[in-house]
PDB file of N, CA, C and O in Angstrom:
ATOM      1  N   UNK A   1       0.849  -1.158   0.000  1.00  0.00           N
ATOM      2  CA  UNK A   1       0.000   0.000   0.000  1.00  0.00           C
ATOM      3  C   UNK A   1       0.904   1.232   0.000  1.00  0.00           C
ATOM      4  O   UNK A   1       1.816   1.407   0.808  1.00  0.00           O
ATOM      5  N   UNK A   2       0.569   2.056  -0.968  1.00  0.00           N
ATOM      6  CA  UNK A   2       1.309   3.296  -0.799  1.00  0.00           C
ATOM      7  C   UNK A   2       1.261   4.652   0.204  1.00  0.00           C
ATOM      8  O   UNK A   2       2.038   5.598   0.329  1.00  0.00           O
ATOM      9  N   UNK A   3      -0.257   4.240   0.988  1.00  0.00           N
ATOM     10  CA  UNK A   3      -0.328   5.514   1.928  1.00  0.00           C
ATOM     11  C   UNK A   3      -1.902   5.131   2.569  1.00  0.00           C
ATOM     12  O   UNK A   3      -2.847   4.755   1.875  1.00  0.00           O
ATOM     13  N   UNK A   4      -1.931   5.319   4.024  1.00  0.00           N
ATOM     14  CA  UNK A   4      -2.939   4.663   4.152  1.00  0.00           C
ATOM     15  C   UNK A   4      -4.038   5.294   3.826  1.00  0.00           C
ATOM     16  O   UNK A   4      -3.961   6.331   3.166  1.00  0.00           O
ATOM     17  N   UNK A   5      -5.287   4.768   4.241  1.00  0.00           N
ATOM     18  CA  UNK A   5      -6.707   5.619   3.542  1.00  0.00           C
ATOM     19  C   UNK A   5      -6.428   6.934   3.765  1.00  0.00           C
ATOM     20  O   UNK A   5      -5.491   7.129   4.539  1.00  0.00           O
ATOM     21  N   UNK A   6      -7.032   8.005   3.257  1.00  0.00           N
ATOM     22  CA  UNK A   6      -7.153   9.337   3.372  1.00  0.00           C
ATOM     23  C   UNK A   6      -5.906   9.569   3.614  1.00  0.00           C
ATOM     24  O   UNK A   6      -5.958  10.431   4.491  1.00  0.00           O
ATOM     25  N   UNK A   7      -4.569   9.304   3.353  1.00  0.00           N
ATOM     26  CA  UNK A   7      -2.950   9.988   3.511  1.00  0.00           C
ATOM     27  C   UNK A   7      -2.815  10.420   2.150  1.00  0.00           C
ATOM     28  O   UNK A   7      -1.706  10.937   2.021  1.00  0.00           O
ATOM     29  N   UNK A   8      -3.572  10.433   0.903  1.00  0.00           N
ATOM     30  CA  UNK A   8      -2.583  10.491  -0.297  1.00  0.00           C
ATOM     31  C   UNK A   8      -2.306  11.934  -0.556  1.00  0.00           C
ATOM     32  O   UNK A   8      -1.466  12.180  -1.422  1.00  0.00           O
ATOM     33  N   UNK A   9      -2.911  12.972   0.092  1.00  0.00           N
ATOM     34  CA  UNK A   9      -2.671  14.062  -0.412  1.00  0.00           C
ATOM     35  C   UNK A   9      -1.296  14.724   0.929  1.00  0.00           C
ATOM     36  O   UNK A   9      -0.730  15.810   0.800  1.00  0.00           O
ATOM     37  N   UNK A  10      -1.094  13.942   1.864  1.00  0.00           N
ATOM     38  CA  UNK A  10       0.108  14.163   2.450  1.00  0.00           C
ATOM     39  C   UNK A  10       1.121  13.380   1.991  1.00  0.00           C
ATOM     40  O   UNK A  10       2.249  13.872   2.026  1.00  0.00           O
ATOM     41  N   UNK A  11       0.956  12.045   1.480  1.00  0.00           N
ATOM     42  CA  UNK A  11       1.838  11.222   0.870  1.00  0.00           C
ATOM     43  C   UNK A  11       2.534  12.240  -0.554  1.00  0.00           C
ATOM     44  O   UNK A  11       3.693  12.503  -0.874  1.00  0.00           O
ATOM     45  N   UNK A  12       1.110  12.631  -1.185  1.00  0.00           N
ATOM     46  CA  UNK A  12       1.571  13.504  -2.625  1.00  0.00           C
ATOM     47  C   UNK A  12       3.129  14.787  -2.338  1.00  0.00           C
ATOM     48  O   UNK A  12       4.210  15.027  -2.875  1.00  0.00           O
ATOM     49  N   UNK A  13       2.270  15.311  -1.102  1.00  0.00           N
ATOM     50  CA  UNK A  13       2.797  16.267  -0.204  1.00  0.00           C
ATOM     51  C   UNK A  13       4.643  16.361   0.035  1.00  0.00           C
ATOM     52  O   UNK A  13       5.550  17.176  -0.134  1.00  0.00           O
ATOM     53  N   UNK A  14       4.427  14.798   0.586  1.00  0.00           N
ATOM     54  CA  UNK A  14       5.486  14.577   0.951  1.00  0.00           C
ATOM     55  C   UNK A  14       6.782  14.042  -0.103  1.00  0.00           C
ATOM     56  O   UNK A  14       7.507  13.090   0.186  1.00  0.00           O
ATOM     57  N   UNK A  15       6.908  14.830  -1.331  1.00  0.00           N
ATOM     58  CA  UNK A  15       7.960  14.263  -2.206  1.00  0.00           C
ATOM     59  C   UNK A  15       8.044  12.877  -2.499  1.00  0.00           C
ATOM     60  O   UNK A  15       9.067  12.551  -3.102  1.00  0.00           O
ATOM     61  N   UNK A  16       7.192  11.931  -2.216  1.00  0.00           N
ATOM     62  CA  UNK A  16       7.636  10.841  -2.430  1.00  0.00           C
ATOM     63  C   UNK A  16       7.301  10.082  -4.064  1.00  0.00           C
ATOM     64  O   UNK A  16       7.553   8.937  -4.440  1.00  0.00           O
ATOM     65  N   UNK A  17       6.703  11.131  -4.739  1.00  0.00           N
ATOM     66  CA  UNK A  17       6.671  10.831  -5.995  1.00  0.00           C
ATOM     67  C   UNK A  17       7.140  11.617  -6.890  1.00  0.00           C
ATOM     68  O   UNK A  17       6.541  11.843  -7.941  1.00  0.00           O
ATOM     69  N   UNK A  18       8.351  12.165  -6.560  1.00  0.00           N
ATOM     70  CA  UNK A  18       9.148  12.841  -6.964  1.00  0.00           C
ATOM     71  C   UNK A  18      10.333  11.864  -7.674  1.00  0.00           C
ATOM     72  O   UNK A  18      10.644  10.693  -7.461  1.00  0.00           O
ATOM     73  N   UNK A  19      10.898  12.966  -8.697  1.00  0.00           N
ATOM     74  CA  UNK A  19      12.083  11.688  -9.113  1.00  0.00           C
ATOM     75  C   UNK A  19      12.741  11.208  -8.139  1.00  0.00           C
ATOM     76  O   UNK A  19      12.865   9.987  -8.047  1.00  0.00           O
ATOM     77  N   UNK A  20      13.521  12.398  -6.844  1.00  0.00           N
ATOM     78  CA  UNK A  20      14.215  11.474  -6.110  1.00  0.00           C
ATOM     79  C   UNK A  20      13.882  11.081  -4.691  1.00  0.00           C
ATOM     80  O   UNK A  20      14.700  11.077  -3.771  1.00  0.00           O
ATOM     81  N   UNK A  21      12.198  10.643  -4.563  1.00  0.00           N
ATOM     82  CA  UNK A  21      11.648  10.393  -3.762  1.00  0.00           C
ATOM     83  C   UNK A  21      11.003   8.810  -3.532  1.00  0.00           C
ATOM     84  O   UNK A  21      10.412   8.444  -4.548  1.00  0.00           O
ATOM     85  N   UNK A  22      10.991   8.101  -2.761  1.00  0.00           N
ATOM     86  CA  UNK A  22      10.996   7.133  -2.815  1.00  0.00           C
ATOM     87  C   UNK A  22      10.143   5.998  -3.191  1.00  0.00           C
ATOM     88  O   UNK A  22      10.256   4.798  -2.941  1.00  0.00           O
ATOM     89  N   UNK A  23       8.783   7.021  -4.208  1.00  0.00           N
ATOM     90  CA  UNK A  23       8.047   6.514  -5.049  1.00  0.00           C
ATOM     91  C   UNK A  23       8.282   6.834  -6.670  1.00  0.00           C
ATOM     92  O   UNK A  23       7.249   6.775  -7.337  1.00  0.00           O
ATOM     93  N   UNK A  24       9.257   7.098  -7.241  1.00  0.00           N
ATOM     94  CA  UNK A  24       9.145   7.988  -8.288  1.00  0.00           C
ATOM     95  C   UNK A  24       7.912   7.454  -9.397  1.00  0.00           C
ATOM     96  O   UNK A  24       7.789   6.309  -9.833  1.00  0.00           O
ATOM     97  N   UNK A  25       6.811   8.979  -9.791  1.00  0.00           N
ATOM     98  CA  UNK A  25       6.145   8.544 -10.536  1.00  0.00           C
ATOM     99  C   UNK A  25       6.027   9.337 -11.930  1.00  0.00           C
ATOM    100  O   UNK A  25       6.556  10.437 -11.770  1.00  0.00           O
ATOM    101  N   UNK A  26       5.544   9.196 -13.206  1.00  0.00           N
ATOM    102  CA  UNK A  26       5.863   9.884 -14.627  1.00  0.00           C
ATOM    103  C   UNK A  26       6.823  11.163 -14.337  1.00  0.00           C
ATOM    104  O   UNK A  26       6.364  12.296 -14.189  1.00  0.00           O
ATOM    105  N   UNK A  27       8.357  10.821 -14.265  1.00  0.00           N
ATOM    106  CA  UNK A  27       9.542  11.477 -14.006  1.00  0.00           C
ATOM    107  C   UNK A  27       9.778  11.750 -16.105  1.00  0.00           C
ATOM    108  O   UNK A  27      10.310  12.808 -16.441  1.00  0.00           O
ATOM    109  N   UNK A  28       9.436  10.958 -16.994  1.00  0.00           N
ATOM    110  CA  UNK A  28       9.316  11.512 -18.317  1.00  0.00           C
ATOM    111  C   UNK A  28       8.724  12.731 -18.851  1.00  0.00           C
ATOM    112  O   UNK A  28       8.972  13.359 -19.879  1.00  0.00           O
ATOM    113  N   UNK A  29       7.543  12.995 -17.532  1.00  0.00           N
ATOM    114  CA  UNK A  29       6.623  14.569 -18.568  1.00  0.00           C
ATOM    115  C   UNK A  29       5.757  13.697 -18.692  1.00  0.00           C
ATOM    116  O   UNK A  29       4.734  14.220 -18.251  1.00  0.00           O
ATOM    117  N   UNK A  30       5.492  12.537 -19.069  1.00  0.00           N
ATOM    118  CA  UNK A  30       4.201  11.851 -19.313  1.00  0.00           C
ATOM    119  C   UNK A  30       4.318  12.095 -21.164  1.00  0.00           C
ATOM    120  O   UNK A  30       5.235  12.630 -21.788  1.00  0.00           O
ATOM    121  N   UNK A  31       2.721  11.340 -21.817  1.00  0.00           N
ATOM    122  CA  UNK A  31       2.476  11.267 -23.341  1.00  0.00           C
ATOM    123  C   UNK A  31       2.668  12.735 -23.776  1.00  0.00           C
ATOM    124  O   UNK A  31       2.974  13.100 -24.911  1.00  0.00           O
ATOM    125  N   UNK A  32       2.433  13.558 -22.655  1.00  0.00           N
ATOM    126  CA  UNK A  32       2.159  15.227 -23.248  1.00  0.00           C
ATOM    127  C   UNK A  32       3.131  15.635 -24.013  1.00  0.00           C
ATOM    128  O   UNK A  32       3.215  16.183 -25.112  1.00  0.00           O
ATOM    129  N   UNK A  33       4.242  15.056 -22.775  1.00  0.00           N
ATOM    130  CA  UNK A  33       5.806  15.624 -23.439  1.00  0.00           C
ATOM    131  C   UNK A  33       6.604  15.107 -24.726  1.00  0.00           C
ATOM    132  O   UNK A  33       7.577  15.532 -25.348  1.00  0.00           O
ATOM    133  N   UNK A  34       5.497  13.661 -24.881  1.00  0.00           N
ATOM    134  CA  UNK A  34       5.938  13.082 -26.072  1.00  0.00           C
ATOM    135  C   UNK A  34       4.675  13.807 -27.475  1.00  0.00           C
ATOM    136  O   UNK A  34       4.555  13.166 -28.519  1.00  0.00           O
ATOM    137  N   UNK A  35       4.010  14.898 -27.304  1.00  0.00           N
ATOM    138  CA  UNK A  35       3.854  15.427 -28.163  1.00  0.00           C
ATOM    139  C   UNK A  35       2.372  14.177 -28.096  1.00  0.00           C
ATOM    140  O   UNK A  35       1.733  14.283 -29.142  1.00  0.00           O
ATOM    141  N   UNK A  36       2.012  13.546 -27.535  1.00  0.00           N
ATOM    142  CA  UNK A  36       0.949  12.705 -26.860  1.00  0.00           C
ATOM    143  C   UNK A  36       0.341  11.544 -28.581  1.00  0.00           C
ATOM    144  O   UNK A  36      -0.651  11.535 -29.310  1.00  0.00           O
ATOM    145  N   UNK A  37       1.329  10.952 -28.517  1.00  0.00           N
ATOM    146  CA  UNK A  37       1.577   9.950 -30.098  1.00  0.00           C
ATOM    147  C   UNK A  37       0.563   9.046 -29.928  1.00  0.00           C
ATOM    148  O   UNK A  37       0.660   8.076 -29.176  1.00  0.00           O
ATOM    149  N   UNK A  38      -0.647   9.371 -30.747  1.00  0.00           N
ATOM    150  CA  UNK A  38      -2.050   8.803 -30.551  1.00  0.00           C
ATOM    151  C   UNK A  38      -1.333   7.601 -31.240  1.00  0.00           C
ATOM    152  O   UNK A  38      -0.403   7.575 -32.045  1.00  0.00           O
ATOM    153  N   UNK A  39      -2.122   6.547 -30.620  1.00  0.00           N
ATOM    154  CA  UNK A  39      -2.054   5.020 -31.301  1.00  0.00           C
ATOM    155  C   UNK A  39      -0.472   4.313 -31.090  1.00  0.00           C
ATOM    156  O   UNK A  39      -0.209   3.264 -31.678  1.00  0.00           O
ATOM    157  N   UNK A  40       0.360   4.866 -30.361  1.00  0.00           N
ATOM    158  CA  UNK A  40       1.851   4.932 -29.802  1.00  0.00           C
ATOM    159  C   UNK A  40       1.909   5.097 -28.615  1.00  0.00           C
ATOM    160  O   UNK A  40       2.978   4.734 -28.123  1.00  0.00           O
ATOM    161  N   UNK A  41       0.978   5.619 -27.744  1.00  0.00           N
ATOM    162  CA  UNK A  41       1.140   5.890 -26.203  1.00  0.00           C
ATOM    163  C   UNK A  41       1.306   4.381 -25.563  1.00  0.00           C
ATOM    164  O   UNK A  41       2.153   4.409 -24.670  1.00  0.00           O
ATOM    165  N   UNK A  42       0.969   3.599 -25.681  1.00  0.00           N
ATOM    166  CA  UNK A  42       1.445   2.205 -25.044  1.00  0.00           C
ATOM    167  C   UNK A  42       2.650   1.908 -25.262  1.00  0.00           C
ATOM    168  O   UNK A  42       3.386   2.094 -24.293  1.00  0.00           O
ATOM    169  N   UNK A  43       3.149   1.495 -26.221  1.00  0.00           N
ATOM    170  CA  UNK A  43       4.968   1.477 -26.221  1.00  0.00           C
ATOM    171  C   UNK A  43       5.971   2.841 -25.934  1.00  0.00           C
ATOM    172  O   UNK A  43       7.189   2.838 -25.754  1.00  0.00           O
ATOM    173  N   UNK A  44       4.925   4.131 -25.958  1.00  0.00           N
ATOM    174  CA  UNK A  44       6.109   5.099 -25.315  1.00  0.00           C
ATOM    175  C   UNK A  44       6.181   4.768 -23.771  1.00  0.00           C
ATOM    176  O   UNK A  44       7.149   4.759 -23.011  1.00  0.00           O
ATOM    177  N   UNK A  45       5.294   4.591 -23.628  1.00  0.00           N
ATOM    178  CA  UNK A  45       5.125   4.042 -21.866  1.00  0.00           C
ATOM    179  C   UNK A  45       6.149   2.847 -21.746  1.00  0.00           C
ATOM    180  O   UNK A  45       7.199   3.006 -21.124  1.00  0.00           O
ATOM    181  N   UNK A  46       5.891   1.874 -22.235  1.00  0.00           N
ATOM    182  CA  UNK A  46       7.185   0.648 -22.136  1.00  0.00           C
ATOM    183  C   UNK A  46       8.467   1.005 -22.371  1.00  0.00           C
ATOM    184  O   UNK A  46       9.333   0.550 -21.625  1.00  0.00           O
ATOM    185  N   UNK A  47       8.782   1.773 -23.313  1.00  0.00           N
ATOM    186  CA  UNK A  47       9.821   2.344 -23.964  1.00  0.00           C
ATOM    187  C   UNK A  47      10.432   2.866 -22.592  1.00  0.00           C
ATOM    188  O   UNK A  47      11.363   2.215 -22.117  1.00  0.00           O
ATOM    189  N   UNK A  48       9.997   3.937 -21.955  1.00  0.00           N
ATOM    190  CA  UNK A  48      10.414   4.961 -20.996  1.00  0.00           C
ATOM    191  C   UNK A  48      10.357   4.090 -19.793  1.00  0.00           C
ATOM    192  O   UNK A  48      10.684   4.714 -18.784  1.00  0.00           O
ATOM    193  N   UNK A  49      10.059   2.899 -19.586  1.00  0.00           N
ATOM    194  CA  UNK A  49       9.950   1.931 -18.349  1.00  0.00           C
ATOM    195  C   UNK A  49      11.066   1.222 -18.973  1.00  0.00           C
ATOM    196  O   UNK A  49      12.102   1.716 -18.529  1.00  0.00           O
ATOM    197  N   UNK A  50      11.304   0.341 -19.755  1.00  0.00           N
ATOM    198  CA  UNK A  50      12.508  -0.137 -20.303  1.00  0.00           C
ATOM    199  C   UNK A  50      14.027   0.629 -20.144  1.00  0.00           C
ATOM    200  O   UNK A  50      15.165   0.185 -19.992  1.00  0.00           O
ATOM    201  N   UNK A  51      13.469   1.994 -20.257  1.00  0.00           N
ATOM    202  CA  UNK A  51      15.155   2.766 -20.748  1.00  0.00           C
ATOM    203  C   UNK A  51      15.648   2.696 -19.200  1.00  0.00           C
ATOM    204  O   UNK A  51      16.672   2.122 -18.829  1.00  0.00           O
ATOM    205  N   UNK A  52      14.717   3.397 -18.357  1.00  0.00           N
ATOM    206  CA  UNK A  52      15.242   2.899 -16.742  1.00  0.00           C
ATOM    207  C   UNK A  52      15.603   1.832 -16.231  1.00  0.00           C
ATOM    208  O   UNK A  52      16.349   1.851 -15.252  1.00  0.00           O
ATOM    209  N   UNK A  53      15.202   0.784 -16.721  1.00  0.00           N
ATOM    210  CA  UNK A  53      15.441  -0.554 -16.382  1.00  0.00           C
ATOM    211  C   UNK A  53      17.138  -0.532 -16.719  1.00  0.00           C
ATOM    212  O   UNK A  53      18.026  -0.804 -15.911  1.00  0.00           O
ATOM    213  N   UNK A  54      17.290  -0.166 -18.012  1.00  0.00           N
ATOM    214  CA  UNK A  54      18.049  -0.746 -18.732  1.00  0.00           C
ATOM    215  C   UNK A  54      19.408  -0.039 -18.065  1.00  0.00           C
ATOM    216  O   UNK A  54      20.514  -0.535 -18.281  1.00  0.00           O
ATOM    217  N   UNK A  55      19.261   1.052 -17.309  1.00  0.00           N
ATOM    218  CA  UNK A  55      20.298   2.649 -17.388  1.00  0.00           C
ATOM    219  C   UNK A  55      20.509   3.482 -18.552  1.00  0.00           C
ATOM    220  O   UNK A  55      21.534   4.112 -18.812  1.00  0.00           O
ATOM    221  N   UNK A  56      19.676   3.440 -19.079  1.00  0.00           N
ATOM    222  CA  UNK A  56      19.848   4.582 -20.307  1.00  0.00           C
ATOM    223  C   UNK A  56      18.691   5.352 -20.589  1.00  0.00           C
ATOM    224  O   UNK A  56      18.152   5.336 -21.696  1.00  0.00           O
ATOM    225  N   UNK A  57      18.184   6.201 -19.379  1.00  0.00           N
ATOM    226  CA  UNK A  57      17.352   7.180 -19.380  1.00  0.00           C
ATOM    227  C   UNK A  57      17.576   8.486 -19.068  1.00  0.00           C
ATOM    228  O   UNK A  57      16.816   9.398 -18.741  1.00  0.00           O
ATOM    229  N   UNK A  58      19.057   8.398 -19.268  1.00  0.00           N
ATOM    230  CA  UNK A  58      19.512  10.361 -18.946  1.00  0.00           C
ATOM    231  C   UNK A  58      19.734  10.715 -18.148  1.00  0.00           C
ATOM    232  O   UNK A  58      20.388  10.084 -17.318  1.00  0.00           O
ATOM    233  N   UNK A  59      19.226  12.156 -17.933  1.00  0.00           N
ATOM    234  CA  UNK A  59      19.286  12.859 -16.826  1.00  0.00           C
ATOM    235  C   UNK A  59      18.009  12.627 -15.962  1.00  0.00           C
ATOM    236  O   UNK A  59      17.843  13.214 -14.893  1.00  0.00           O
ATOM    237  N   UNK A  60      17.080  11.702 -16.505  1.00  0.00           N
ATOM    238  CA  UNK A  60      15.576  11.991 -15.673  1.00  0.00           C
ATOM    239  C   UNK A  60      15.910  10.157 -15.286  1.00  0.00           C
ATOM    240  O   UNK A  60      14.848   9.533 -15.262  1.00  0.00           O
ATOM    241  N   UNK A  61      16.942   9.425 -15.049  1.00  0.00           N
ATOM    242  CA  UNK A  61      17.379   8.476 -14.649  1.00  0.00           C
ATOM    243  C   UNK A  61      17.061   7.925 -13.666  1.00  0.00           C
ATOM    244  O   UNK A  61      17.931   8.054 -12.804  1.00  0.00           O
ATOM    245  N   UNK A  62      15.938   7.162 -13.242  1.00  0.00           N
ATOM    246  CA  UNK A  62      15.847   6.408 -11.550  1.00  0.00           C
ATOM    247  C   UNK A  62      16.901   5.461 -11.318  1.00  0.00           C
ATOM    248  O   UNK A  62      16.711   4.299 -11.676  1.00  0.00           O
ATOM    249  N   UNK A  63      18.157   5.836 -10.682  1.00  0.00           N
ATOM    250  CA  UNK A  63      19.033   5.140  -9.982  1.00  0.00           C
ATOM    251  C   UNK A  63      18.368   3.546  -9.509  1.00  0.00           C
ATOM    252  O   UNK A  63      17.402   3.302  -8.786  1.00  0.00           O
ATOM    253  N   UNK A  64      18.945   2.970  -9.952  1.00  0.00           N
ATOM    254  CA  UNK A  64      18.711   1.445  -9.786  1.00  0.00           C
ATOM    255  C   UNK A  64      17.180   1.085  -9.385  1.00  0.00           C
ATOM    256  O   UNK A  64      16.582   0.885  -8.328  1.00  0.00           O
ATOM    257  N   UNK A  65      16.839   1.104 -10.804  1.00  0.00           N
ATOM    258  CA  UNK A  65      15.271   0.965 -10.732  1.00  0.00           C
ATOM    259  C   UNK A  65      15.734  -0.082 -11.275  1.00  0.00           C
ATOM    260  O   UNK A  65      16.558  -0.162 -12.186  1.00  0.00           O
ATOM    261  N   UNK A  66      14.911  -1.337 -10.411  1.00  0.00           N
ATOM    262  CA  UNK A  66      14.594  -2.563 -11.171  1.00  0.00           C
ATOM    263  C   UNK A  66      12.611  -3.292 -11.118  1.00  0.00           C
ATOM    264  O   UNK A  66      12.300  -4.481 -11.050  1.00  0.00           O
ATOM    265  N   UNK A  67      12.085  -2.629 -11.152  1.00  0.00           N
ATOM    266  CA  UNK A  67      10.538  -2.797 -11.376  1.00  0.00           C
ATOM    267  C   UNK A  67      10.187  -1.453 -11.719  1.00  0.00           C
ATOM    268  O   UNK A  67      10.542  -0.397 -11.197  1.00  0.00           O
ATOM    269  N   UNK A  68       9.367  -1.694 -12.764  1.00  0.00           N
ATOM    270  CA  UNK A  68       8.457  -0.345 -13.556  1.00  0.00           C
ATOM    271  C   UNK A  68       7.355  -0.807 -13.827  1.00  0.00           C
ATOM    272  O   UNK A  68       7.256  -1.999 -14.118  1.00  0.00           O
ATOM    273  N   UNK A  69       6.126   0.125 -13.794  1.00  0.00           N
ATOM    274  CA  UNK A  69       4.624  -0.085 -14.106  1.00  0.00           C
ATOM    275  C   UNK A  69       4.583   1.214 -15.322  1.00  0.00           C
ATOM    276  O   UNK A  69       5.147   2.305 -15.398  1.00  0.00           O
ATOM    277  N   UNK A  70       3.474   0.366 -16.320  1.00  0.00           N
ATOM    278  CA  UNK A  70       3.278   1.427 -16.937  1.00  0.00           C
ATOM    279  C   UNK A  70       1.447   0.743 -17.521  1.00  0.00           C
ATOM    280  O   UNK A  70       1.168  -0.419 -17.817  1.00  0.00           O
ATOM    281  N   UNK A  71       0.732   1.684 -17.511  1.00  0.00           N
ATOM    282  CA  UNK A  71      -0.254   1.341 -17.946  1.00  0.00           C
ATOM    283  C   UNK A  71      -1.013   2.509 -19.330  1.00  0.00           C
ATOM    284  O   UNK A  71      -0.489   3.528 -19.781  1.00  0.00           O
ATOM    285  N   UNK A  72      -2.240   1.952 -19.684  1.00  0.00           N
ATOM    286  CA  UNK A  72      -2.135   2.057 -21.101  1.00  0.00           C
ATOM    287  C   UNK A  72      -3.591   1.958 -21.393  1.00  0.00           C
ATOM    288  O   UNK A  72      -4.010   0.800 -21.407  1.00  0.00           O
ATOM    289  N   UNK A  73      -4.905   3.372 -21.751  1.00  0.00           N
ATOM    290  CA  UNK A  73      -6.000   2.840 -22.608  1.00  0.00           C
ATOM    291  C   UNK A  73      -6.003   2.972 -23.506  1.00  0.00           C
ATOM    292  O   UNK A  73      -5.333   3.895 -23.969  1.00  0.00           O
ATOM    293  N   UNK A  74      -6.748   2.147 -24.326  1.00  0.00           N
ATOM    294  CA  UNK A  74      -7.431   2.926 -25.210  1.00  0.00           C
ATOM    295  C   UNK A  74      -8.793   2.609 -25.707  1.00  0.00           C
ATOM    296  O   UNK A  74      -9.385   1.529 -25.702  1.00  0.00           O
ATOM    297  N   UNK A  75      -9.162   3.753 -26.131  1.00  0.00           N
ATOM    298  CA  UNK A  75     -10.340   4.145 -26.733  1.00  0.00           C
ATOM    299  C   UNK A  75     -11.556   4.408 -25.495  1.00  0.00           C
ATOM    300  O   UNK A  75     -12.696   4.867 -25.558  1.00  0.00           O
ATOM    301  N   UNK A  76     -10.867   3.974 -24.554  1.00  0.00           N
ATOM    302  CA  UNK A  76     -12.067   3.938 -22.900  1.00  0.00           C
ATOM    303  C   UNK A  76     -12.371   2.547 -22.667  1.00  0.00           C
ATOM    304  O   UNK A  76     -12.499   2.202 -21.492  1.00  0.00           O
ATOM    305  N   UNK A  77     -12.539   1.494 -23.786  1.00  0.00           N
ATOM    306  CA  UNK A  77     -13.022   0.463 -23.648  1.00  0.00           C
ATOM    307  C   UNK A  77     -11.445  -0.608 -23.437  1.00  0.00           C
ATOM    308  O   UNK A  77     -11.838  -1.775 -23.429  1.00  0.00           O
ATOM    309  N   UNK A  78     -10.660  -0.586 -23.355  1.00  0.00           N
ATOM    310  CA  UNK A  78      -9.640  -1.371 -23.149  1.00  0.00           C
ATOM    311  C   UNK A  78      -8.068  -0.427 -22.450  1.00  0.00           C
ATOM    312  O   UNK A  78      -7.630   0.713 -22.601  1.00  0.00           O
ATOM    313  N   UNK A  79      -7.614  -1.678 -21.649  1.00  0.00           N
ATOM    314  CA  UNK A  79      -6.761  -1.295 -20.637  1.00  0.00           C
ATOM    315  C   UNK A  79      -5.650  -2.932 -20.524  1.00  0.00           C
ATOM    316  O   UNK A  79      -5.855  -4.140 -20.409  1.00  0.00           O
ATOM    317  N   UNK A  80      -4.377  -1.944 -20.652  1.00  0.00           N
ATOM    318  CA  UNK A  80      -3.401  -2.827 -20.464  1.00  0.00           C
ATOM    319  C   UNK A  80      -2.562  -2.675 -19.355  1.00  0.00           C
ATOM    320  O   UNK A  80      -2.526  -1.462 -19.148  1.00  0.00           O
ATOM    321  N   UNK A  81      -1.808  -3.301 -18.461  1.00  0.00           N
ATOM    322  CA  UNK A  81      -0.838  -2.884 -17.166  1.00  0.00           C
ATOM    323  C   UNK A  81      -0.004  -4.037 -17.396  1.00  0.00           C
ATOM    324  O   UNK A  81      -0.201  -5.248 -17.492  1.00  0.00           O
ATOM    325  N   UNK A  82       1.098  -3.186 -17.458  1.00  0.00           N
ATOM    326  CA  UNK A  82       2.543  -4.123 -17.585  1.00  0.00           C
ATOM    327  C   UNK A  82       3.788  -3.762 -16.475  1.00  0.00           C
ATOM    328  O   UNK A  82       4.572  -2.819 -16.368  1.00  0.00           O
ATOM    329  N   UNK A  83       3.635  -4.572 -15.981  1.00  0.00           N
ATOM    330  CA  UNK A  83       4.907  -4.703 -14.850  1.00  0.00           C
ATOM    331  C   UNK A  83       6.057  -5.475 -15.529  1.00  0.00           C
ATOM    332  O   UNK A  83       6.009  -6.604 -16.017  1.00  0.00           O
ATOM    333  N   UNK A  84       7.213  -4.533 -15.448  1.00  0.00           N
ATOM    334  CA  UNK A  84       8.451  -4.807 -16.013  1.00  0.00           C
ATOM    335  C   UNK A  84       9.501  -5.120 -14.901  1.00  0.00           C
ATOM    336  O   UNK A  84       9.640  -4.183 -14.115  1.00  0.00           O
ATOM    337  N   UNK A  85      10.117  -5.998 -14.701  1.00  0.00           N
ATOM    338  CA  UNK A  85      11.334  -6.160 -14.087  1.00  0.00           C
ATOM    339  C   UNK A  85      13.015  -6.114 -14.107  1.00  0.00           C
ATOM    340  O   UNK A  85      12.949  -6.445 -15.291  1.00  0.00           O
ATOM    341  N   UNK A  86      13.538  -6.074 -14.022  1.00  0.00           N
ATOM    342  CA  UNK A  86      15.041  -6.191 -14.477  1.00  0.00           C
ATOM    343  C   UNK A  86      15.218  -7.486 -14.446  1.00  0.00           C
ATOM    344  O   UNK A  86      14.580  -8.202 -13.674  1.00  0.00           O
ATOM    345  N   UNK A  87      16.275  -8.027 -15.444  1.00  0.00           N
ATOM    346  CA  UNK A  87      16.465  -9.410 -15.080  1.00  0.00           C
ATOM    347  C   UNK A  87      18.177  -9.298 -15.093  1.00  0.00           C
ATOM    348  O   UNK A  87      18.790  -8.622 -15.919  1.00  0.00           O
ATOM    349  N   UNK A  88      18.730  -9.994 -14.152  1.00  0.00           N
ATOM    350  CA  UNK A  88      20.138 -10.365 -14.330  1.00  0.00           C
ATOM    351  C   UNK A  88      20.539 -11.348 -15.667  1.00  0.00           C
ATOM    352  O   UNK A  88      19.985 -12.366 -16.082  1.00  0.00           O
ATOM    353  N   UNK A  89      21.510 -10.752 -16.071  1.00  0.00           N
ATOM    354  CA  UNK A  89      21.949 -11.384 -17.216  1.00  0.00           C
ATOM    355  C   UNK A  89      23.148 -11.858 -17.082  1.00  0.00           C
ATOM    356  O   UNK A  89      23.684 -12.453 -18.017  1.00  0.00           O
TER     357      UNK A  89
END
């Protein structure tokens, strides 16, 4: 659980979904910043969960991120959620 009932707007509060806070959440800008690539927003989402995984996300970099969520509608009627992991190689 990320914050108990009625905490999320002190949880929000509290930096922890900040890049360097100990939830980091859309640290990319989100689809907006990708110019919001209708019919592409699902793999920019994987894409930008992958590049962290991988260490090759820049300056907006989550330091040893090894699990990413990224989720995904479309049209209103369908919904995808993909949990990504790191794997040792």
């Amino acid at each position: 659980m990320l914050c108990e009932e009625g905490g999320a707007v002190d949880f929000f509060n509290s930096g922890a979904t900040w890049r360097d806070g100990s939830m980091p959440v859309n640290v990319s800008g989100g689809l907006e910043s990708k110019g919001h690539p209708i019919a592409a927003t699902g793999i920019a989402n994987i894409w930008e969960v992958c590049h962290h995984l991988r260490g090759e996300a820049g300056p907006r970099q989550i330091e040893g991120a090894k699990v990413g969520l990224a989720h995904v509608i479309g049209l209103g009627s369908a919904c995808g959620i993909h949990i990504l992991e790191k794997s040792a190689l």
